[in-house]
Each structure stands twice: as structure tokens, then as C-alpha cells.
VOKE-840963 format. One record per residue (C-alpha): residue number from 0; residue in one letter; x, y, z. Coordinates in Angstrom, 2 decimals, padded with zeros to 5 digits, always signed. Example, Ala and Ser with C-alpha at 12.3 -4.5 7.8 and 13.67 -1.06 7.14 Angstrom:
% residues 2
    n  res       c1       c2       c3
    0    a  +012.30  -004.50  +007.80
    1    s  +013.67  -001.06  +007.14
***
This chain:
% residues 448
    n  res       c1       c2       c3
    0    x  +079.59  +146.39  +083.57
    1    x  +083.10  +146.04  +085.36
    2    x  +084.59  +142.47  +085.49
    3    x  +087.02  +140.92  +087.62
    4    x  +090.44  +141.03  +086.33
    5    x  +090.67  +137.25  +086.36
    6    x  +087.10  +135.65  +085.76
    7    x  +087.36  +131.75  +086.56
    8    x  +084.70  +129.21  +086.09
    9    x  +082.48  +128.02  +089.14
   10    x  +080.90  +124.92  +089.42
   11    x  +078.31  +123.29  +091.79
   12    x  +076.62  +120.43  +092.07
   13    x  +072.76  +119.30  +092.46
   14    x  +072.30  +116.35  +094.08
   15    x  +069.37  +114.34  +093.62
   16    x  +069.97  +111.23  +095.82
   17    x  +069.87  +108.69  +093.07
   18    x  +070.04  +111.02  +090.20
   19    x  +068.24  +114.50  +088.53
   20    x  +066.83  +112.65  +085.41
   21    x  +062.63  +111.75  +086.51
   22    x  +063.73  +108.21  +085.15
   23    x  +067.54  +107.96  +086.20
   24    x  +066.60  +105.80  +089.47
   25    x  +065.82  +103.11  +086.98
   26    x  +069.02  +103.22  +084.87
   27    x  +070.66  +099.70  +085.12
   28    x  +073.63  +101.41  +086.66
   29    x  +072.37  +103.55  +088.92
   30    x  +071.94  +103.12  +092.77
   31    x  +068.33  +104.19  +094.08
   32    x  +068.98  +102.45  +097.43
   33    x  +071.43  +105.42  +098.02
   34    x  +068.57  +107.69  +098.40
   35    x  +068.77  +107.24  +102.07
   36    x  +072.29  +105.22  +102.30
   37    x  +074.67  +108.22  +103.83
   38    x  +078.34  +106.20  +102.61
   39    x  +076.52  +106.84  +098.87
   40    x  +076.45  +110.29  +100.02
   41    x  +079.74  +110.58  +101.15
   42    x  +081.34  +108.83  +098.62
   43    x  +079.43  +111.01  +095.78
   44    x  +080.70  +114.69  +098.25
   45    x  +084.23  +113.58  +098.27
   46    x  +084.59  +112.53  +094.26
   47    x  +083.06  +116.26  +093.42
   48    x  +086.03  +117.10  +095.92
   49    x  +088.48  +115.56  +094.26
   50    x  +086.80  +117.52  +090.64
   51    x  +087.50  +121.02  +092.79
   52    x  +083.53  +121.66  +092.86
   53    x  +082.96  +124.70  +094.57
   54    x  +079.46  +123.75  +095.97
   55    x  +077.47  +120.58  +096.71
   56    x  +073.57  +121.44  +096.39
   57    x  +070.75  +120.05  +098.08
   58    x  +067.11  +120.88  +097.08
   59    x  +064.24  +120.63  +099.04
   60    x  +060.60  +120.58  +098.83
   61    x  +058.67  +120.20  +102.36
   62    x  +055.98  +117.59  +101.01
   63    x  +056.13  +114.61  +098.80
   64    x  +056.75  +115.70  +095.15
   65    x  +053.13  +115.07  +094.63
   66    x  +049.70  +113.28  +095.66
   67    x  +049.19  +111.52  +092.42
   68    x  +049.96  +107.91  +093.10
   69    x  +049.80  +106.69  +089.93
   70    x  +053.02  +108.68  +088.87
   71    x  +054.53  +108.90  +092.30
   72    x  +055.39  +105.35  +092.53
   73    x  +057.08  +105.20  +089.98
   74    x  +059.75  +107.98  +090.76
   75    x  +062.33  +107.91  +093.04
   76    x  +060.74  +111.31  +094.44
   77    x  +058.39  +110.32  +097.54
   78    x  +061.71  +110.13  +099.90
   79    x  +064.74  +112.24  +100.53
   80    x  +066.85  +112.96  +103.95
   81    x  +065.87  +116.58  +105.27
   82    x  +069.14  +118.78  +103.67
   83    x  +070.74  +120.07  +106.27
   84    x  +070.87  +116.88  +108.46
   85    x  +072.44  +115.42  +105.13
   86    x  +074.92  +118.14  +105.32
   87    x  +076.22  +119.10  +108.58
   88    x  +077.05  +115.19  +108.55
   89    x  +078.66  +115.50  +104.92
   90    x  +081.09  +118.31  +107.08
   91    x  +082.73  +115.24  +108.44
   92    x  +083.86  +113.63  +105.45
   93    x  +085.10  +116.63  +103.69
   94    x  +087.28  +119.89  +103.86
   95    x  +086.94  +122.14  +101.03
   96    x  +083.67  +122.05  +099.22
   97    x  +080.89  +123.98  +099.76
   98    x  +077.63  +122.62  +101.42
   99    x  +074.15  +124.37  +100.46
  100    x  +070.69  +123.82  +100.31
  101    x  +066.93  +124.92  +099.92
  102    x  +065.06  +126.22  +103.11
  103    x  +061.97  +127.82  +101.82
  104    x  +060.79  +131.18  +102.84
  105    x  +057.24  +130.71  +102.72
  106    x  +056.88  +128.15  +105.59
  107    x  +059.83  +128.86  +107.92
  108    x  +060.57  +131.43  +110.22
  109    x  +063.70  +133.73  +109.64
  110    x  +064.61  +132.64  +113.55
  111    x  +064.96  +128.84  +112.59
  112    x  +066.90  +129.55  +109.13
  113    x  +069.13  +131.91  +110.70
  114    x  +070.30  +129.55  +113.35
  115    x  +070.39  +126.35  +111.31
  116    x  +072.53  +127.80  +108.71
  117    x  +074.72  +129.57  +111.09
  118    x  +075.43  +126.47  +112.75
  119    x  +076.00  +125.00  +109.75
  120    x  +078.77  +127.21  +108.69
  121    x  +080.47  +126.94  +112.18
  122    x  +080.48  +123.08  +112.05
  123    x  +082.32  +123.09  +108.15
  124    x  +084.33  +125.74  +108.66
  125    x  +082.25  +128.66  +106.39
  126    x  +081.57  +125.69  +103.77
  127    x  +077.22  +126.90  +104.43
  128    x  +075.07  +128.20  +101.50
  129    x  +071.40  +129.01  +101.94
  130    x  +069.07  +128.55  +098.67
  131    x  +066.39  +131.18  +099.53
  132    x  +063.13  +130.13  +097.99
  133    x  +059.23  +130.89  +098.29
  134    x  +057.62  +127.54  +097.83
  135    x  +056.41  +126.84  +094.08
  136    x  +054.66  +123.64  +095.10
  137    x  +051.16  +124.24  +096.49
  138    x  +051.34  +120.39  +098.74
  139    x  +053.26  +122.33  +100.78
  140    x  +050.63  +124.68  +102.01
  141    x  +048.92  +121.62  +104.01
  142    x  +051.71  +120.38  +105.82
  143    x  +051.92  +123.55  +107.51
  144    x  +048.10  +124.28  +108.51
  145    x  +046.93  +126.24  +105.10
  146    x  +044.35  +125.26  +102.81
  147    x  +045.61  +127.32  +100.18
  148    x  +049.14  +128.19  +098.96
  149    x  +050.14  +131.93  +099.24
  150    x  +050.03  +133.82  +096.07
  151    x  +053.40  +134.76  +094.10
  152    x  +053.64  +138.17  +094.56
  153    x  +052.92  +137.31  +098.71
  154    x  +055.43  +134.70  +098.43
  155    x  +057.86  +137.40  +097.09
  156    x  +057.10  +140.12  +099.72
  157    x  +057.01  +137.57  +102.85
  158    x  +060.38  +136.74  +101.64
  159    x  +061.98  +139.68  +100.81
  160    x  +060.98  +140.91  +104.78
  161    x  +062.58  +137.37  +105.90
  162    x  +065.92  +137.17  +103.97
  163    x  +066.57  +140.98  +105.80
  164    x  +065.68  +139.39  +109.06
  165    x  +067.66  +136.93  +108.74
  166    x  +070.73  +138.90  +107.62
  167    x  +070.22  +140.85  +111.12
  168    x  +069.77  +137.71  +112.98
  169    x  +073.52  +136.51  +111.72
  170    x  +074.60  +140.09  +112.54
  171    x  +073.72  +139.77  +115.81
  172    x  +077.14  +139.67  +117.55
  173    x  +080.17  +141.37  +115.93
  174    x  +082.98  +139.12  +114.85
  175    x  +085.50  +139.43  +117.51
  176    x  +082.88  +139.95  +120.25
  177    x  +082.36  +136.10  +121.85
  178    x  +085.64  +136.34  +123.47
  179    x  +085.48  +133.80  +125.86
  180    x  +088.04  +135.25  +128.13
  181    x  +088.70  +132.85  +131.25
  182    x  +090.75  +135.40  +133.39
  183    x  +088.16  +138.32  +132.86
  184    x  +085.67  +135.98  +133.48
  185    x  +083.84  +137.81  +130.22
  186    x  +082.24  +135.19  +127.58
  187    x  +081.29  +137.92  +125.57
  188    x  +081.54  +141.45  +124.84
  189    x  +078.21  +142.97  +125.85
  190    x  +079.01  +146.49  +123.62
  191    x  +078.92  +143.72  +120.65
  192    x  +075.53  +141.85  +120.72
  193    x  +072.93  +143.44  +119.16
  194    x  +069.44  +142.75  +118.93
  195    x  +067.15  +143.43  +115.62
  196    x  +063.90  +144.12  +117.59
  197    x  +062.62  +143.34  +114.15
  198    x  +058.68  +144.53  +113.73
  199    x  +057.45  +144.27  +110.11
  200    x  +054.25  +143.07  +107.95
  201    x  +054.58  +139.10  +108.34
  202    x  +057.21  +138.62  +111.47
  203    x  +057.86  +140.49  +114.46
  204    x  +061.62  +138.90  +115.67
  205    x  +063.11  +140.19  +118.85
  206    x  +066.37  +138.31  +118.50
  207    x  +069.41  +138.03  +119.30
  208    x  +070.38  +134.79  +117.82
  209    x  +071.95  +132.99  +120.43
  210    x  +074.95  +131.72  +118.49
  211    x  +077.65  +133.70  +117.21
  212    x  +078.54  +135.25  +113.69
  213    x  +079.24  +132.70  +111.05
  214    x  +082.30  +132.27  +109.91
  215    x  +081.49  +133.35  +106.09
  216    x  +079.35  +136.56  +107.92
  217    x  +076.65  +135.60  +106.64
  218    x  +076.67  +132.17  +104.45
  219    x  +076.03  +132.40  +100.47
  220    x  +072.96  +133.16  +099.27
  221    x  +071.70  +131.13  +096.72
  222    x  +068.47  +131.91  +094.43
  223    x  +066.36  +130.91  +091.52
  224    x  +064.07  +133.59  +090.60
  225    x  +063.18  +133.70  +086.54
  226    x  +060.19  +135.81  +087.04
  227    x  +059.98  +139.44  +086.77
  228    x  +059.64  +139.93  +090.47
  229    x  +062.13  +136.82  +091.12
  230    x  +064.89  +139.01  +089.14
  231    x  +064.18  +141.46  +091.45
  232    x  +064.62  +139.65  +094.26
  233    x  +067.77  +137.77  +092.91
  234    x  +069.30  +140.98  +092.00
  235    x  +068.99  +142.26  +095.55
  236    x  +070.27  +139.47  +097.43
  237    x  +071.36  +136.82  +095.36
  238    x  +074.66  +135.65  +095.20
  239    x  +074.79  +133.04  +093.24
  240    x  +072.29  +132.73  +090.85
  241    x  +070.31  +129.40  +089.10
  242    x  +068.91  +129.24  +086.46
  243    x  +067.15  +127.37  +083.31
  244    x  +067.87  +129.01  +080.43
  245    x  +068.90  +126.15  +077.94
  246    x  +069.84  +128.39  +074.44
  247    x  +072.93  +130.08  +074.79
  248    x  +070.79  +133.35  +073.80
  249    x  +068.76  +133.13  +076.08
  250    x  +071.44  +132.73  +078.79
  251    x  +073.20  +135.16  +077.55
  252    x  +070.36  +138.10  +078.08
  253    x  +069.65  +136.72  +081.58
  254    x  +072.76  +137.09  +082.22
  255    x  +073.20  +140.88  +080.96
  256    x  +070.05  +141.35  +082.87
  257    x  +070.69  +140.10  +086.03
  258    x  +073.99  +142.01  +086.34
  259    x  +072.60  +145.07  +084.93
  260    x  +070.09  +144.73  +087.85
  261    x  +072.03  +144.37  +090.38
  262    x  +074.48  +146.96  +089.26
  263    x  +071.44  +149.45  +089.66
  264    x  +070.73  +148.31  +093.77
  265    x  +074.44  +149.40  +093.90
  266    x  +076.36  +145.81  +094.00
  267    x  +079.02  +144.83  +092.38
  268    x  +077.79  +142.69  +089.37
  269    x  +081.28  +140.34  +089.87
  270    x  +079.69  +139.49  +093.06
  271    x  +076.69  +138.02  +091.47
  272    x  +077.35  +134.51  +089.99
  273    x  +074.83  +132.88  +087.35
  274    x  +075.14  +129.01  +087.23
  275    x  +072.40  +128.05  +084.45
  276    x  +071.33  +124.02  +085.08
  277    x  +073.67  +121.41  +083.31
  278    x  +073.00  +117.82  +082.96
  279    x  +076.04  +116.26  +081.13
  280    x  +075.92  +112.69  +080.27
  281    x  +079.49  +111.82  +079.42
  282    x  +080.52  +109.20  +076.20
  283    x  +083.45  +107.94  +074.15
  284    x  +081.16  +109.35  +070.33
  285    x  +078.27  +111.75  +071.05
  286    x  +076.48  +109.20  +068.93
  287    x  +076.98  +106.83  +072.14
  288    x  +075.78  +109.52  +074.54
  289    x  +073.13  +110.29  +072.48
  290    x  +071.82  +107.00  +072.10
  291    x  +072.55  +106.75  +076.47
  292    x  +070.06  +109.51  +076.79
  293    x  +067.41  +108.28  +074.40
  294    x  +067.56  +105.14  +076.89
  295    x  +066.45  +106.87  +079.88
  296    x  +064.13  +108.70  +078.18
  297    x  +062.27  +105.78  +077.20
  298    x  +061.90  +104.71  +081.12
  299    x  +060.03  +107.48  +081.80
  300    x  +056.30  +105.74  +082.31
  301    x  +053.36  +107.25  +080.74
  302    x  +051.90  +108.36  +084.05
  303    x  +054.78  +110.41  +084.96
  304    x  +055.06  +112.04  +081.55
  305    x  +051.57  +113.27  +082.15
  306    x  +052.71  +114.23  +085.77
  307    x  +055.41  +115.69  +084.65
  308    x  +053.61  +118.23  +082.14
  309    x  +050.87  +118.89  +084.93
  310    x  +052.97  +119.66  +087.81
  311    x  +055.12  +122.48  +086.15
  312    x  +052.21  +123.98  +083.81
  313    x  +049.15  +124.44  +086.03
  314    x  +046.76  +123.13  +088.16
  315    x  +044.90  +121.00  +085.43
  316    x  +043.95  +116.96  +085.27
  317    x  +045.70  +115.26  +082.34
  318    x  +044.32  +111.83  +083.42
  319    x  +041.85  +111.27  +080.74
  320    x  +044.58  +112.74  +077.53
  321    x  +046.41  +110.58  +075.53
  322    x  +050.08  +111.25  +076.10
  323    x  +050.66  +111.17  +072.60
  324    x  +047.81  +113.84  +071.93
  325    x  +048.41  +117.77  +071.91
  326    x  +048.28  +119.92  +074.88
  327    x  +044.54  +120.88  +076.39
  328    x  +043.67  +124.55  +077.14
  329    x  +045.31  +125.40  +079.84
  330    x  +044.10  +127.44  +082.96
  331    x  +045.33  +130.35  +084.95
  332    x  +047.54  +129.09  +088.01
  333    x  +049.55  +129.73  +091.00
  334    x  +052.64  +127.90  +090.56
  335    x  +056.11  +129.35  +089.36
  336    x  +055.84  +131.28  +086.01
  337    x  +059.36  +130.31  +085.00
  338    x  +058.83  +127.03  +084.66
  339    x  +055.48  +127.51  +083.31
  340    x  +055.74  +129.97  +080.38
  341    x  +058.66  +128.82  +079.04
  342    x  +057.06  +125.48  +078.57
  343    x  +053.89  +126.46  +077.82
  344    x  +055.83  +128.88  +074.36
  345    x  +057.96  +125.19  +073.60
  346    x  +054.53  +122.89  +073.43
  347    x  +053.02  +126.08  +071.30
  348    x  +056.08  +126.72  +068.90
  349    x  +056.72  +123.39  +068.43
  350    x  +053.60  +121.58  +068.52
  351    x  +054.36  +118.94  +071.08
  352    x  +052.74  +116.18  +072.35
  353    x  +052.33  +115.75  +076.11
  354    x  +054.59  +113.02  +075.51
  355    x  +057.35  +115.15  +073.79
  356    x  +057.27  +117.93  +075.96
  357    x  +057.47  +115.42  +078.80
  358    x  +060.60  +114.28  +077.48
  359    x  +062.24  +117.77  +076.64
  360    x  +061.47  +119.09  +080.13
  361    x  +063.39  +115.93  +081.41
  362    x  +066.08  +116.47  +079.54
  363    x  +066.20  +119.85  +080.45
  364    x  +069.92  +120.75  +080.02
  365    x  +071.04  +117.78  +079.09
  366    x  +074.38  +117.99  +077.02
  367    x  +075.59  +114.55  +075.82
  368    x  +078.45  +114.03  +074.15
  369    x  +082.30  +113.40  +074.49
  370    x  +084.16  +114.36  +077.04
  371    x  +086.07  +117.18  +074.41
  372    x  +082.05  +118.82  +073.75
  373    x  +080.97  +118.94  +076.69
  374    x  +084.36  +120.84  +078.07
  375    x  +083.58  +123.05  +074.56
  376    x  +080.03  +123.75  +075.52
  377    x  +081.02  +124.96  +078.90
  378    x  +083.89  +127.07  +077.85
  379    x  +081.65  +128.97  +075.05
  380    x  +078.64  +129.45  +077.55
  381    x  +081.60  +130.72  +079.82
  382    x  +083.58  +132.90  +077.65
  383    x  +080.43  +134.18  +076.22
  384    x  +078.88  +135.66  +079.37
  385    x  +075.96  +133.26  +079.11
  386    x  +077.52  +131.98  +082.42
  387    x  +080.03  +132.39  +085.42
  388    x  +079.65  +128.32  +085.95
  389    x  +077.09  +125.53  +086.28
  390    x  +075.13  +124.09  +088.26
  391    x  +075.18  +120.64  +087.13
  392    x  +072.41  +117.69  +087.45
  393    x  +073.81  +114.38  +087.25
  394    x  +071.09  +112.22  +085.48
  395    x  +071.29  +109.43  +087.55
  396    x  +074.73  +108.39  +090.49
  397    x  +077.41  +107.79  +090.35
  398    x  +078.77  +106.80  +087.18
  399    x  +078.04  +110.27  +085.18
  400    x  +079.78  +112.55  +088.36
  401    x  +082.73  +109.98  +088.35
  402    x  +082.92  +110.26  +084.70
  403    x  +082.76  +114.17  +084.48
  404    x  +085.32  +114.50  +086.94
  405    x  +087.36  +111.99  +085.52
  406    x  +087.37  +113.02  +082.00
  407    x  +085.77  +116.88  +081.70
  408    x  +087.61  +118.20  +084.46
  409    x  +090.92  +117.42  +083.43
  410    x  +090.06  +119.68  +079.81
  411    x  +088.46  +122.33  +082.11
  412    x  +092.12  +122.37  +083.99
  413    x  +094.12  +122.36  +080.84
  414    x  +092.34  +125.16  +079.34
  415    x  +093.01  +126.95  +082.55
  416    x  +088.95  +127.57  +082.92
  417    x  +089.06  +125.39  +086.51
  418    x  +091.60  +125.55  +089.36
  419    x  +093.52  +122.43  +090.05
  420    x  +093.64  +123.42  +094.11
  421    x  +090.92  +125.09  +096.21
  422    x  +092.69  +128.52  +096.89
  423    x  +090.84  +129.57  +099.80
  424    x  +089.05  +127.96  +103.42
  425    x  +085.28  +129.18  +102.85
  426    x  +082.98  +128.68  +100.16
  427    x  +083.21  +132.71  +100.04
  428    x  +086.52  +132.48  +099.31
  429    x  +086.30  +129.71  +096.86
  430    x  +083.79  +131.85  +095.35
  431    x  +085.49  +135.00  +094.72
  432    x  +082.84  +136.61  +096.89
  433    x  +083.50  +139.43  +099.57
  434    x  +082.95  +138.62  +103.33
  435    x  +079.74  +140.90  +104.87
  436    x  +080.63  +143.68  +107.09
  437    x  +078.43  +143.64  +109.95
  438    x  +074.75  +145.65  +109.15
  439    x  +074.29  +149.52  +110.10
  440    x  +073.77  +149.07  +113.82
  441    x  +070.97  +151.91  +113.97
  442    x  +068.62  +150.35  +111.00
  443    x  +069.43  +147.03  +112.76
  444    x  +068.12  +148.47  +116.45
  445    x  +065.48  +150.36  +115.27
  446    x  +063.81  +147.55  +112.89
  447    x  +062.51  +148.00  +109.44
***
């Protein structure tokens, strides 16, 4: 596997609106009414500026995070501001980091995702990432006229076909072709638009998109995918890559494999960035962060524990169990498989409770400890190729961002893992990552 001569830590962010923990909207210090408040927004954007983040991360879901009432009023997970509205406005208040977020695959069209994030990218200057996902959630399905969700391997195929359309979409003029030439009286060069005439199994996309090429090309592609056919996928058009592994072993063979994948679709495995999740909750003894993250742990409400298990194992009623009681046979399912099987072998090795493996998927990736650890952790995941950087939860806002960029990112700058100055304009360049050349013209004429 070739590396890059001078391999540098990356960092983004997930924001959560009042924090990533289930529980973290309750924390005495944390600020739920910034959910929907956009100066908590801003203010949160421009202190991960001032840490030298490379990304800012929105996810999405496009439903409520679930129909169970008992456990959805009780999270701060009913509302959120659509992502990209959130971010073309965050543009405004910043200069250098980047802006991405979800837009699924399984109920858009490549047409709408294509333009949005193009504009996107024009309006911050090439600051626009795209998470590509197919929808995990099945309440999605009946906000867009479906009874049923589409199965995974579908999912998978619909959006392999739509990333590619979308790739041609933001190909659609050359670079230098809009050239908006007042004395010619020639807006654009006609010999550089080009139009997909895109026919395949799930869309049929004449094009051209009627804006022109992004700034970045094409903006960063973001994606999760754990599963065997999510790998896959990742590997082919992934650029930088989350994921969940939380033992460094376990990071460290995704890792191998993912770059040994996409070394064999012929990219450049340097050009593929794994962030595993991070959640670090920053203290002055680790037996005071410890002790911090027991706290929230015990505001998580019995009714979301239970919700918690049932919406990332399977489609199974926990209702009637007692959260301190084992785990129930559990049935065959549609949702994600990463989330699933690796929870489903923790509540087996282990012998959880619903309660206990409530709290350890909450915790997730949390890393609590001094300032000094949680720079160590980092650097060994780092150094170890278990990582090329994080993408980091904050459990709840904003204390634990202020504090990580107050007191980890200083020891991430001294050990010269983190720059101290954003080097380049676009998140691209931030990145490390190569600027598209425009597609083949004739496979982009003559459709897939």
C-alpha cells in the first residue's frame, strides 16, 4: 500500500444539535433549545474553526427518529433543521471549514442532490461534502409513498446507479466553459456542456444540470458502509470514510481492508480517508471524566434504553422485557447489518442486559479522560493505521467541543499530528484529496 510522504491527521465533526449522547440534551450544561437556535449553530461552526477541523458534519434521517412515543419524548431526536439549509447559512459565518451532510440515496433523485450540493459548494467556496447513504431506517419508506422499505442489497444497487449519475450531472459543463463574456455576447461555451442522457435500471436523467461545475469538481464524498456490500461501495467512491469500529484491532483491519479495496478498483488508497466515530468527554483526572460519563448514562430513561436496543437490532417489540433482563430471540430484519451484528456478538459474548447494552451502544466511542489520553488515544489509533482522523461526536454542546479544542488540540499541534493554519481554500485541499478531472465525455454521452 503506498502512503503519502507526509500523512497528517484529519478531523471532522458530527453535529447533533444539542449533542450525540441519546441522553446529552438533558446534561445540566447542555443547551437543547439550540436544536433549532442558528447563533448556537454558528457559534459551535466557528469554535471547530478556530480547532482547524477540517469538516463540520450534519446527519440526516428523512422521518422522525422513530414512532414510539414513549421513548421519543424523551430524546432530543423528533426535531432537527433540514442539513443543507443549516449549512449553506453556516457559509456565512465561516471561511475555512468544511460543510457536509447526509442526503440519502434511496429517496432522492440524483437531479436534486446534484444541484443542491453543487450550489452548495459555489456559495462556500468548495467547503461542500455529500454523505452518500441508502436509508437504514424503514420510517422513511412512508414519507415518500412506500409501504415497505427497499431491501439492502436494492438499496446498494439504486445507489451505486445514482452516485454515477450524479458525478455526470456535476460534469456537466467543463471548468472554464461558463465564460460569461460581455463583448462576445457568449455566456457559455456551447463545445463545453454536456449532457448525460443517462438511461439505467432505477433513473432515466436527461440532464444537463443547469448550474455550473463546482468548485471542488465534484464535492467530497462521504460514506459509511460496514457491510460486505457497503465496503464495496465505499471502496469505489468513498472518499472519506466513517466508521464504528471501537477496538483498535478492529480498526485497524478495516482499515487494511478498505484500502486494500480500493487499491484493487485502481485508486489511490491515500485518497481514501477512514475517520472511525469519537466521542471524547474531556476532564482534569480520567477518574473525573469517568465519573462525567457514568452521569449521563444514568439519564438515559428506561424506555429509550429499550428503544435504543430495538431500533439498531431488528424489527422486534421490547415493550413487555424487563430492561434489566437478557436479550429475547431475535428475528431476521431489514435494517443495517453493521450496526446490527456487531451488537447482536457484544449482548452474546458478554451476556448483557438490555439495559447494559443500551448503555454501551450510547457510549459508543466514548473516550474520557484527560486532555494528555485522549491526545494519546488519537495519536496511537493514528500512527497505527487504525485511522487517518476522526470523526468526533460531542456528547452533548458546547462545553465538550470548547473543551477539546481548548485543551486536545493544542497536544495534537505540539506533537505536530494537526496543522496550526488551514493550508488550502477547499475542503479538497484541506483534505489532501485530488480535484476530479472532468468524466470520459463518450461514456458520459452515451449513458451507462
Amino acid at each position: 500500500m503506498t502512503e503519502p510522504t507526509a500523512r497528517r491527521l484529519t478531523l471532522g465533526a458530527l453535529v447533533h444539535g444539542s449533542g450525540g449522547h441519546i441522553a446529552g440534551w438533558r446534561h445540566p450544561d447542555a443547551r437543547p433549545d439550540g436544536q433549532l437556535d442558528f447563533a448556537f449553530h454558528a457559534d459551535l461552526a466557528r469554535t471547530l474553526e478556530r480547532g482547524r477541523f477540517d469538516a463540520l458534519f450534519v446527519a440526516d434521517v428523512v422521518a422522525v427518529r422513530g414512532h414510539q412515543l414513549d421513548s421519543l419524548s424523551r430524546t432530543g431526536r423528533a426535531e432537527h433543521f433540514e442539513p443543507l439549509t443549516l449549512l449553506a447559512a453556516l457559509s456565512l459565518v465561516t471561511e475555512h471549514i468544511g460543510l457536509a451532510a447526509t442526503a440519502t440515496t434511496t429517496y432522492n433523485h440524483p437531479f436534486h442532490i446534484a444541484r443542491k450540493f453543487a450550489s452548495l459548494d459555489h456559495i462556500s467556496g468548495g467547503r461542500a461534502g455529500w454523505n452518500a447513504v441508502t436509508s437504514a431506517v424503514p420510517l422513511e419508506a412512508a414519507n415518500f409513498g412506500h409501504d415497505s422499505h427497499l431491501e439492502h442489497e436494492l438499496r446498494y444497487h439504486r445507489a451505486e446507479e445514482f452516485v454515477q449519475v450524479v458525478k455526470a450531472l456535476w460534469d456537466s459543463f467543463d471548468d472554464e466553459a461558463v465564460v460569461r463574456d460581455k463583448a462576445t455576447g457568449r455566456y457559455y461555451d456551447p463545445s463545453g456542456l454536456h449532457t448525460p442522457h443517462h438511461r439505467g435500471e432505477h433513473f432515466a436523467v436527461r440532464g444537463p444540470l443547469n448550474i455550473s461545475r463546482p468548485p471542488q469538481g465534484h464535492p467530497v464524498v462521504f460514506q459509511a458502509g460496514s457491510s460486505e456490500t457497503g465496503r464495496e461501495f465505499a471502496a469505489r467512491h468513498g472518499e472519506v470514510l466513517f466508521t464504528t469500529q471501537h477496538e483498535q484491532g478492529a480498526a485497524q483491519a478495516y482499515y487494511a481492508d478498505i484500502k486494500a479495496r480500493a487499491a484493487a478498483h485502481g485508486r489511490d488508497p491515500a485518497h481514501v480517508l477512514v475517520w472511525p466515530g469519537l466521542s471524547p468527554l474531556v476532564a482534569p483526572t480520567e477518574t473525573e471524566a469517568r465519573r462525567r460519563l457514568a452521569e449521563l448514562q444514568d439519564l438515559i430513561h428506561d424506555d429509550v434504553a429499550r428503544r435504543l436496543v430495538q431500533d439498531n437490532i431488528g424489527d422486534l417489540d421490547l415493550t413487555d422485557h424487563p430492561v434489566d433482563g437478557p436479550l429475547p430471540d431475535i428475528p431476521a430484519t431489514n435494517r443495517s447489518t453493521s450496526r446490527r451484528d456487531p451488537l447482536l456478538k457484544l449482548a452474546h459474548d458478554e451476556k448483557l442486559t438490555i439495559r447494559q447494552l443500551a448503555h454501551r451502544f450510547a457510549a459508543g466511542s466514548a473516550v474520557a479522560g484527560t486532555p494528555e489520553q485522549i491526545a494519546d488515544h488519537i495519536e496511537t489509533w493514528f500512527r497505527s493505521y487504525a485511522a487517518d482522523g476522526f470523526n468526533i461526536s460531542f456528547p452533548y454542546l458546547p462545553g465538550p467541543a470548547e473543551d477539546f479544542v481548548d485543551q486536545v488540540v493544542p497536544l495534537l499541534q505540539e506533537r505536530g499530528l494537526l496543522r496550526t493554519e488551514y493550508e488550502g481554500g477547499t475542503l479538497r485541499e484541506n483534505l489532501g484529496l485530488p480535484r476530479p478531472a472532468a468524466r470520459d465525455r463518450h461514456l458520459q454521452e452515451t449513458g451507462r
